[in-house]
N, C-alpha and C positions, 0 to 999 in steps of 0.2 A: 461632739462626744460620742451620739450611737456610731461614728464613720470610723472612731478609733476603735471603738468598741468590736466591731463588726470585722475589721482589718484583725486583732488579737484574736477574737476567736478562728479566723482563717487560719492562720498563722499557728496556732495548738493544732487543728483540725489536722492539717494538709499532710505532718509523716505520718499519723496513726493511717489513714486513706493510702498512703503511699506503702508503707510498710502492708497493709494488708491484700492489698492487690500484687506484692510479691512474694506471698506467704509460701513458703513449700513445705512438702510434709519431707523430713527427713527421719522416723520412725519405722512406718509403716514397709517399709520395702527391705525391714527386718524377718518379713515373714516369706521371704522369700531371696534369703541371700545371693543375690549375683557376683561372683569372683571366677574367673578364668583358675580350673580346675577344681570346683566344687562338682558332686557328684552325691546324686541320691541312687539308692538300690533297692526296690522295690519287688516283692513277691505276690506274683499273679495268679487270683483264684478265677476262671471262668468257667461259670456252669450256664450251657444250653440243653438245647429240646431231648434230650437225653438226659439228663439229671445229674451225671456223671463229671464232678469237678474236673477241669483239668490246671495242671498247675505247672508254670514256670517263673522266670526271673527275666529284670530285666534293671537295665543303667541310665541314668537321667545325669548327661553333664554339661557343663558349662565347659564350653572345648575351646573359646576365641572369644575376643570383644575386635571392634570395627567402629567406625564412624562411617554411618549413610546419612548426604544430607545433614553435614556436618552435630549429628544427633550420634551421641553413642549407643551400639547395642551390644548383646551378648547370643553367641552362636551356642544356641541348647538341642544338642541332639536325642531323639524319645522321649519329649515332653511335648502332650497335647494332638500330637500324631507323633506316625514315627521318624519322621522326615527330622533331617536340620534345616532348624529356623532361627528366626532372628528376635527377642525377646528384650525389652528394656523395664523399667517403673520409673513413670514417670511423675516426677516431685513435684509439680505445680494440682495433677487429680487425685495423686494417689494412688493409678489403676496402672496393673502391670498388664502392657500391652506385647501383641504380638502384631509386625511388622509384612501388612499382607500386601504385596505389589510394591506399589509406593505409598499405599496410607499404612496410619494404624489401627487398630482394630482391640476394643478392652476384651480382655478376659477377665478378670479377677477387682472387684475392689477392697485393696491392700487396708485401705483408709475407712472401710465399713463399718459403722455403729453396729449395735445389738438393734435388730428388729428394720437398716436398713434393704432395702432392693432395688434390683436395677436389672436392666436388660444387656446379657454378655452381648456387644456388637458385634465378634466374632462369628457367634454361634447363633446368638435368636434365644438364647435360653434367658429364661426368669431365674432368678437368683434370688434369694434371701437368705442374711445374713445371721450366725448366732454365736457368738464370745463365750467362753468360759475358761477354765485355766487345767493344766493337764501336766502331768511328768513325762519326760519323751527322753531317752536315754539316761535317766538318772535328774534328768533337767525341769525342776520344777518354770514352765513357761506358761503365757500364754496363745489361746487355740481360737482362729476362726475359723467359723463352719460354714460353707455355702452350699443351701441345696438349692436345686434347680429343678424344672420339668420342663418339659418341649412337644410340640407335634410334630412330625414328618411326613411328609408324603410319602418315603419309604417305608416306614412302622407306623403303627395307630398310635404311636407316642412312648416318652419316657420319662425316667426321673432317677436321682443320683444324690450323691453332696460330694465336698474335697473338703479335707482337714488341713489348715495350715498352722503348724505352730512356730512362735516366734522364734527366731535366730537359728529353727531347723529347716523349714520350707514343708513342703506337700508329706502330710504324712500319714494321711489314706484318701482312698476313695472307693465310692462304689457309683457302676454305672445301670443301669437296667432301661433294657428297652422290651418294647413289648410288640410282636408280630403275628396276627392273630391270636390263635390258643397258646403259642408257645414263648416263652422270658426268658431273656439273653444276659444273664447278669455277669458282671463284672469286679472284683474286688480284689483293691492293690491295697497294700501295708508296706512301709516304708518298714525297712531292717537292718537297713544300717546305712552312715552315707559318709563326708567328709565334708568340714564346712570350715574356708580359713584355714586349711591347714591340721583341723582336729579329727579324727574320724571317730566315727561313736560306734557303736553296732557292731552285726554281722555284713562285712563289704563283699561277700563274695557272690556272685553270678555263675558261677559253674556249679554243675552236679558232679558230686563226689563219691566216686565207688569204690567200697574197699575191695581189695581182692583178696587177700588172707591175715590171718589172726597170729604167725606161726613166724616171729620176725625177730632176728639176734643184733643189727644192728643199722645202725643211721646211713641209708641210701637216696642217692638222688640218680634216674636216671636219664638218660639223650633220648629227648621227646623224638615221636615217631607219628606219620614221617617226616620226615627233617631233609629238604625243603620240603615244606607244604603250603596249600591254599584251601579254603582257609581256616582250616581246624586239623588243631594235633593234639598229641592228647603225651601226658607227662606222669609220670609214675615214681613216686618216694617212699619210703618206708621208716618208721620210728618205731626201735626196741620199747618203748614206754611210754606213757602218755604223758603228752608234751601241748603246748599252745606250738601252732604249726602258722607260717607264712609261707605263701606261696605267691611271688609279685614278677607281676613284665615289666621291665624295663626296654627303650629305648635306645639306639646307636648313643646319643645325649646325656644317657644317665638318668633321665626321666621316667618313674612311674606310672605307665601306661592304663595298666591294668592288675586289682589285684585277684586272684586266682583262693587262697586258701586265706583266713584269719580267723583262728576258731581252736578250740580244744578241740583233741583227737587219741585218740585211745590205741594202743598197741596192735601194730598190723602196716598192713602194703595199702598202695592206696591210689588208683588212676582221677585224674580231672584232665577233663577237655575243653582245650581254649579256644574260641572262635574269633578268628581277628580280622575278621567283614569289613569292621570300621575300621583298617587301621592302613595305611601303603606298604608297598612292598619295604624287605628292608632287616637291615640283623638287629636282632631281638636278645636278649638276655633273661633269661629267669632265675631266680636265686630262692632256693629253698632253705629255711632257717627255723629252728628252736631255742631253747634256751643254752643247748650244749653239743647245736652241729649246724655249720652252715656250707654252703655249697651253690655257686652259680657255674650255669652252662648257657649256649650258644644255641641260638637258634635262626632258621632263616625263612623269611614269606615272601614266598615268588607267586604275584600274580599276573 
């Protein structure tokens, strides 16, 4: 009798044990959507030993996925450096790692209660972790906060957090490090991005300069110079205010890059494109409103 007995509880026992040693988290790596052509846009505040903000923009995309080591990853260029890297989340920790040499290496745990911590492998940093819930494009989600602090042998140390919210990814940070008397701070705001397909925000990375106010009707002009390397710069004009695009396309047909998305108010108006990251090769741009569209030709010889 205890032999049968002993056998039946084995036998309830053995899929719960089974089942739990193949648990994976498929939620969590909501908070940092990976899809081949997802793209965050982020505006950069850095004030050093001068006190004096300075401020640009920059783009965080998901450009390629690969298998390394039969392991899938995803190629994110300007995330975490500015370098392209090799990024995954991996569903058995939790933690979305970055792919250094041939190991991996955590940055982030995806999977982190309120009040846990852990040590980024990557980096050496201390992390702790803090949950609360936030609107982020209209979108009521949920936010994890991770701050961190560290020592270096190059600074007497620092300290920071990153914002992640659910189904948006990275949507601020600040970084501060400290080198003797003077603070080297750091802070990005996410402003708009593309996620699946949707884009929320302001997606634009160019500086937009108007040149006049004094404008009768809908122009698009032949970027100059044309061939260039690797910035040229494109000039349109709208009689009235209008919601303005201004996008790269691709030999393909593919949206490379977008240049304007935003209300804009009557007047001329230059942005300059930099195509650094992008191969030689004919390019299209197509400027569009509600009640004037227009594509031209353009070529980058590097």
């Amino acid at each position: 009798m205890k032999l049968k007995l002993l056998i039946l509880v084995s036998i309830i026992m053995l899929p719960a044990v089974k089942g739990y040693s193949q648990e994976i988290d498929t939620t969590s790596s909501r908070y940092f959507p990976l899809q081949v052509g997802n793209f965050w846009v982020y505006k950069s505040s850095y004030t050093g030993p001068s006190g004096i903000p300075i401020i640009s923009y920059y783009k965080t995309e998901v450009k390629k996925d690969t298998v390394i080591n039969n392991i899938k990853y995803y190629n994110i260029i300007n995330f975490y450096s500015l370098n392209s890297e090799y990024y995954r989340f991996n569903p058995q920790t939790g933690h979305f790692v970055k792919l250094s040499g041939i190991q991996e290496c955590s940055l982030y745990n995806l999977s982190a209660n309120l009040g846990d911590s852990l040590i980024e492998t990557c980096s050496h940093k201390h992390v702790y972790s803090e949950i609360n819930n936030v609107i982020a494009f209209g979108i009521f989600t949920s936010q994890k906060k991770y701050s961190y602090s560290y020592n270096s042998q190059f600074t007497t140390g620092g300290s920071g957090f990153r914002k992640f919210a659910k189904n948006i990814g990275l949507i601020s940070s600040i970084a501060s490090s400290y080198s003797g008397p003077y603070n080297h701070n750091i802070w990005d705001t996410l402003i708009g991005c593309k996620i699946n397909g949707v884009v929320y925000g302001d997606t634009t990375t160019t500086s937009i300069t108007k040149i006049s106010s004094q404008i009768s009707n809908f122009h698009l002009s032949q970027n100059y110079p044309n061939p260039f390397n690797p910035t040229t710069k494109i000039s349109f004009s709208i009689p009235q205010s209008s919601f303005v695009k201004l996008n790269v396309y691709n030999i393909l047909g593919q949206n490379v890059e977008t240049l304007v998305n935003q209300n804009m108010t009557t007047g001329s108006y230059e942005v300059e494109w930099n195509a650094a990251n992008y191969p030689s090769g004919v390019y299209f741009y197509k400027f569009e409103t509600e009640n004037f569209s227009e594509i031209k030709k353009m070529i980058l010889k590097k």
